[in-house]
C-alpha positions as CSV (number, residue, x, y, z in Angstrom):
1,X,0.0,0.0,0.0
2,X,1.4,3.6,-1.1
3,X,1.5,5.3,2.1
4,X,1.9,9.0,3.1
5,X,2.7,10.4,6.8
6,X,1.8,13.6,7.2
7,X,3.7,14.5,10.3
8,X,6.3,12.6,12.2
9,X,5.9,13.1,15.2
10,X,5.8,10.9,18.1
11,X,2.5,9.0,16.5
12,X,2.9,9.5,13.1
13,X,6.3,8.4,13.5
14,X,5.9,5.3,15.4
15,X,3.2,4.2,13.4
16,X,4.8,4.8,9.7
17,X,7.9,3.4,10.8
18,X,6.0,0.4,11.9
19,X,4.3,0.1,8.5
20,X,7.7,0.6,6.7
21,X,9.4,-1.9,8.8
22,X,6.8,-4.2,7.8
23,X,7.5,-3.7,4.3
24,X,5.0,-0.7,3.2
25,X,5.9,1.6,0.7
26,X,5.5,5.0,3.1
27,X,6.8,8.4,2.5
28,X,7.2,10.3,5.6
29,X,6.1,14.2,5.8
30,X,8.7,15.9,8.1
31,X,10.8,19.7,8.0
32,X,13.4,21.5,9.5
33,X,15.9,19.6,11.6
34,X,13.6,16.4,12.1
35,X,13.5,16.4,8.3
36,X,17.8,16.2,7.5
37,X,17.8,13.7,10.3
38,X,15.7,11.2,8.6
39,X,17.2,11.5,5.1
40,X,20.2,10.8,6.8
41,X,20.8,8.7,9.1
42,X,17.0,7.3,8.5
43,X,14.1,7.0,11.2
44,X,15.3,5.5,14.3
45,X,12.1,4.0,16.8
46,X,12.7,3.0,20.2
47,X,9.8,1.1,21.8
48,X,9.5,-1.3,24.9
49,X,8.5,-3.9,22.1
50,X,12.0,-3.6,19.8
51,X,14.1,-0.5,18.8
52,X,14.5,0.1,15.1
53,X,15.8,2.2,12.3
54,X,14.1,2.8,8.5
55,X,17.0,3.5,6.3
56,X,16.9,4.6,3.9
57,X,14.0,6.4,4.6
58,X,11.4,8.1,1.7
59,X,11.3,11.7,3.4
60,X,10.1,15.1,2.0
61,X,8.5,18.7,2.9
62,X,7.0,18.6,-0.6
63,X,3.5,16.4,-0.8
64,X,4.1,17.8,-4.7
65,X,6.9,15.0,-4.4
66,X,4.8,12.2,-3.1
67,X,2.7,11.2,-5.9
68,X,-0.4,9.2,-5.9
69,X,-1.0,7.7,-2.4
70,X,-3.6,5.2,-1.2
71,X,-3.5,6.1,2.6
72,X,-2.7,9.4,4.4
73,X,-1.9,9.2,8.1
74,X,-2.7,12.1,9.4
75,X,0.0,12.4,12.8
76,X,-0.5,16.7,13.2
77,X,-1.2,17.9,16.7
78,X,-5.4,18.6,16.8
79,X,-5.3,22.0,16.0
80,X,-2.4,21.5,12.8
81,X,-5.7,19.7,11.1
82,X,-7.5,22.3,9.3
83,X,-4.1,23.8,7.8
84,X,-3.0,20.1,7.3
85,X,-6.3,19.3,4.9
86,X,-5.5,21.8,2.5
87,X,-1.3,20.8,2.6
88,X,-2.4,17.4,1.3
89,X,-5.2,18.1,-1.2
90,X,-2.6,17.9,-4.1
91,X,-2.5,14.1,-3.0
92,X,-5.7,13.6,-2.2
93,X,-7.9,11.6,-5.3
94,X,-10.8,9.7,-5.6
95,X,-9.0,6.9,-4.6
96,X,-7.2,7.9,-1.3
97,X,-8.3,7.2,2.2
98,X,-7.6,9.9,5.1
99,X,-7.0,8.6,8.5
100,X,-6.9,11.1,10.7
101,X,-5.8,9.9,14.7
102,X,-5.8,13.5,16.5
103,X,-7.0,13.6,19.7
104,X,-10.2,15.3,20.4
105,X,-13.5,15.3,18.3
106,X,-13.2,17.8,15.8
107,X,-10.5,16.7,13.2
108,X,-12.8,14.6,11.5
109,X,-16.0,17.4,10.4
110,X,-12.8,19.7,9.8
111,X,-11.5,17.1,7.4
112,X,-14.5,16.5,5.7
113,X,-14.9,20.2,5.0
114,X,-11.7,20.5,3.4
115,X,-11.5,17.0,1.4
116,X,-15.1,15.8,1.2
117,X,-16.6,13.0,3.3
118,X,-15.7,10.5,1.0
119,X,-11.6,10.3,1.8
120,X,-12.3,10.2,5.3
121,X,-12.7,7.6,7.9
122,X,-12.8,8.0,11.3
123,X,-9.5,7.0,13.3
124,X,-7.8,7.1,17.0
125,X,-4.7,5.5,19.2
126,X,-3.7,4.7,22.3
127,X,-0.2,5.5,22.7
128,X,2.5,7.4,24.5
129,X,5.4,8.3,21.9
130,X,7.3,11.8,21.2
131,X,9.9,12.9,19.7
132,X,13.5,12.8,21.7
133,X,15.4,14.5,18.9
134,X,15.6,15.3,15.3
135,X,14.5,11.7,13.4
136,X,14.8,9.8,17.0
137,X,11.1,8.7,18.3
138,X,10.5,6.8,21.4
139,X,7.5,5.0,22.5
140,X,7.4,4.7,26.0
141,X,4.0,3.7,27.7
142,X,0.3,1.7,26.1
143,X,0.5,-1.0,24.2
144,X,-0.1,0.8,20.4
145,X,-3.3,0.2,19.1
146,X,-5.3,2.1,16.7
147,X,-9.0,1.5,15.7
148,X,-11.0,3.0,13.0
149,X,-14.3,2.9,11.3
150,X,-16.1,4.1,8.5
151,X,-17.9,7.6,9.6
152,X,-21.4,5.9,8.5
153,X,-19.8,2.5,10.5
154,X,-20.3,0.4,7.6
155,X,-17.7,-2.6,7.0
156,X,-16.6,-1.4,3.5
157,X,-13.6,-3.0,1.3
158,X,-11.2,-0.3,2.0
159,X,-11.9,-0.3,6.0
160,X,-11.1,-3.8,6.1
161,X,-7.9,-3.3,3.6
162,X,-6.7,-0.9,6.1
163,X,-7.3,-3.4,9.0
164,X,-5.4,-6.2,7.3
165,X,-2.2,-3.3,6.3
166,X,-1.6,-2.9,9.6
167,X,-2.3,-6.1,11.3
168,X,0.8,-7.3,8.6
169,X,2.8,-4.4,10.3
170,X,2.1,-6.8,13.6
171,X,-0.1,-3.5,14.8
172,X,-3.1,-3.9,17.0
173,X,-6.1,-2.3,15.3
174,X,-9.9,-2.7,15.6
175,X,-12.7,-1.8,13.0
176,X,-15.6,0.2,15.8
177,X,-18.4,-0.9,15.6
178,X,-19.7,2.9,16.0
179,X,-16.6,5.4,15.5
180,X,-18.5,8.2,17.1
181,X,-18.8,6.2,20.5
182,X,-14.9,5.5,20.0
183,X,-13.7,9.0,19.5
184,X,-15.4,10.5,22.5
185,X,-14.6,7.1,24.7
186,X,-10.9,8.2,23.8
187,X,-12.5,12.2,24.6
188,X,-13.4,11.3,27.5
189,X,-10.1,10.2,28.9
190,X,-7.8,12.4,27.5
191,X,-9.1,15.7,27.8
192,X,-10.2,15.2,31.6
193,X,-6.5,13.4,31.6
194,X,-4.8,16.1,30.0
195,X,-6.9,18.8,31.6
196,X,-6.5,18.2,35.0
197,X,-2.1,17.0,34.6
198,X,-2.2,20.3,33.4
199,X,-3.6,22.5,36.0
200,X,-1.7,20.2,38.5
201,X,1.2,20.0,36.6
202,X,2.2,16.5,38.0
203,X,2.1,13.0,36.3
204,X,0.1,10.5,36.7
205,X,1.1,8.8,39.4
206,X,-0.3,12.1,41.7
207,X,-3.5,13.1,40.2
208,X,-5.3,9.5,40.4
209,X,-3.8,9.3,44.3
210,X,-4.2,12.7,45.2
211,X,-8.0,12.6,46.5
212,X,-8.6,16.2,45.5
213,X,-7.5,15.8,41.8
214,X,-8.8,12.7,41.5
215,X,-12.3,14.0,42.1
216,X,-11.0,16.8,39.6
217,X,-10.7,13.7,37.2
218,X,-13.8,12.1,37.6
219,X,-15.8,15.2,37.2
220,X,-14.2,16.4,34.1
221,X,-15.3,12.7,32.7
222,X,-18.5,12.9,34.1
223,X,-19.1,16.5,32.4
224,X,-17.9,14.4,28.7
225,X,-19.9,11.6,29.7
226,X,-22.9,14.0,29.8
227,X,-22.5,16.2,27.0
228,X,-22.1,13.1,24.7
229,X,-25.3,12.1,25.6
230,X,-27.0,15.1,24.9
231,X,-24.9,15.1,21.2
232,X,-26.7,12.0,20.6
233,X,-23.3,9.8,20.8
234,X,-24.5,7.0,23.2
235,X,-21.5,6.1,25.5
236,X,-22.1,2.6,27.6
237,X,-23.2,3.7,31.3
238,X,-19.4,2.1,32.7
239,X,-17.7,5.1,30.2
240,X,-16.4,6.1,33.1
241,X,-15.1,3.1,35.2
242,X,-13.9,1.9,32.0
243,X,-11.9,5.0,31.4
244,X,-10.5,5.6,34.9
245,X,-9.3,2.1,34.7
246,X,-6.8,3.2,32.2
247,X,-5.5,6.2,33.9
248,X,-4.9,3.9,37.0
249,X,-2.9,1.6,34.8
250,X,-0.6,4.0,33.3
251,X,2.8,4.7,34.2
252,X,3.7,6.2,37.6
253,X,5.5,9.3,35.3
254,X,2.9,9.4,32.6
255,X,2.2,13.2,31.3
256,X,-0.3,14.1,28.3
257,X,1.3,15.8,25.1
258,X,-0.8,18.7,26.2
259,X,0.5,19.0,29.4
260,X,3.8,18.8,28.0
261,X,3.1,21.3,25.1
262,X,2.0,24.0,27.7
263,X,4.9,23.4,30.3
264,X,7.3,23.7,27.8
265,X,5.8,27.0,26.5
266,X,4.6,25.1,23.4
267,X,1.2,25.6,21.1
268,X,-1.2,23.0,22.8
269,X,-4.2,21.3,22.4
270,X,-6.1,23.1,24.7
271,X,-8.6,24.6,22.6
272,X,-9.4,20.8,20.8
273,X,-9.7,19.2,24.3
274,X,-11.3,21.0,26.9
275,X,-11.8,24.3,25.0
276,X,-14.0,22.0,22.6
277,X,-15.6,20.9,25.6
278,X,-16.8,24.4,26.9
279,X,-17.9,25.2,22.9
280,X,-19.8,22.4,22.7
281,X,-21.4,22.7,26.0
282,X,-22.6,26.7,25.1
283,X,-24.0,25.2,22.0
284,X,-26.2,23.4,23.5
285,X,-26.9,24.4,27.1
286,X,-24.5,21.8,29.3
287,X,-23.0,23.1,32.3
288,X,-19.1,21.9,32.3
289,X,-18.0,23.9,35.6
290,X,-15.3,21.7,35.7
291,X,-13.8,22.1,32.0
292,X,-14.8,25.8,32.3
293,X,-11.8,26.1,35.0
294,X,-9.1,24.1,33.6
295,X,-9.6,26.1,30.2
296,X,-10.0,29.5,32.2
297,X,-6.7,28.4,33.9
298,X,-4.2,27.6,31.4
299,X,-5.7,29.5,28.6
300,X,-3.6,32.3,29.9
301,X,-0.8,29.8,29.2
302,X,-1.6,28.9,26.2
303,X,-1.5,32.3,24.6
């Protein structure tokens, strides 16, 4: 399969290198440093699982180079979507699939404005990669998995072609049975997650054992859990055990890009996570006190 990586960063990274190990033809979107790294000395991945290195490695900061492409992994922060749409239209045909695995809700209805509900599918992961210098990724907590679906949840050909390129890779991946539900189940943790590491600025290991900001926790998923419902997207009534049993089980020093982004004086994804919370909330007439402070208190960050 002709794959393009648009962004190689810590997911798009792991992931493409994955699916070039495995013997995928995959062109990897990167710039600046990151960029003369790869062409280089090639892609280097270091994961609990096995370190490796794709070299040589197809790189660019040209799509105009790429060619035609069957699959685009979309690997941009949240709020790089919109701008990242209209960078790979000149790839983009009738033929090509986008898979978009931001965090949040919103990178899939921006896609679709851009490139037309037809090249999109719905998409997510669970994993904790970043970048540890120019063409060096690590992966350093989750098992990676990624599951997709169809935005009208339909088992089509090219769903199911997707499902079988990665599962070659040796990638976990699951076709949802309702995409929505699995993009705000993956909501639901990681912008009360991120939210709350952020405004505490600790890891994981004190927010879930710190009474206080585990309440914080809980409350920021039950103000998800709620507004979901009133969306129409029907999230099983144990969301939020379910979810909570995942923060419990990740590493002691486990931190959320965001939190990192917005420590380091980084652009975040504040306004995709819990700022999408508070929009969506107005819209419709949910009260989300608890989203409403953690966006009140580091958007001064932020900007």
């Amino acid at each position: 399969m002709r794959i393009t990586v648009f962004g190689t960063g810590g997911v798009g990274g792991y992931f493409g290198g994955r699916l070039a190990r495995a013997g995928e033809d995959v062109t990897f979107i990167a710039r600046g440093e990151h960029l003369r790294a790869i062409r280089t000395t090639g892609l280097r991945v270091d994961s609990r699982d096995s370190d490796f290195v794709i070299y040589p490695a197809r790189a660019t900061d040209d799509v105009s180079e790429v060619g035609e492409t069957d699959l685009v992994i979309l690997g941009v922060k949240a709020w790089q979507a919109p701008e990242a749409a209209r960078a790979i239209k000149p790839i983009v045909s009738a033929n090509t699939t986008v898979l978009p695995l931001q965090n949040g809700v919103e990178a899939v209805p921006q896609l679709v404005d851009e490139l037309g509900r037809d090249n999109v599918v719905g998409g997510l992961c669970r994993i904790v990669s970043f970048v540890v210098e120019p063409g060096h990724i690590r992966h350093a907590g989750f098992t990676p998995s990624i599951i997709i679906g169809e935005l009208d949840n339909q088992r089509t050909d090219r769903i199911v072609n997707i499902e079988q390129v990665f599962k070659r890779a040796g990638l976990e991946i699951t076709i949802a049975a309702d995409i929505q539900v699995a993009l705000w189940m993956k909501f639901l943790f990681i912008a009360s997650f991120s939210g709350v590491g952020a405004m505490a600025n600790a890891p994981a290991g004190v927010i879930r054992s710190d009474p206080n900001w585990r309440t914080q926790i809980v409350k920021a998923m039950e103000e998800i859990y709620t507004l979901a419902h009133a969306r129409g997207i029907n999230l099983p009534p144990d969301s939020i055990d379910t979810v909570m049993r995942a923060v419990d089980a990740l590493p002691e020093d486990a931190t959320s890009s965001m939190q990192r982004d917005i420590a380091a004086g980084k652009p975040s994804e504040l306004e995709a996570q819990n700022g999408a919370v508070v929009r969506m909330a107005h819209e419709i007439g949910v009260d989300v006190p608890t989203h409403t402070l953690i966006y009140e208190t580091l958007k001064p960050l932020e900007d």
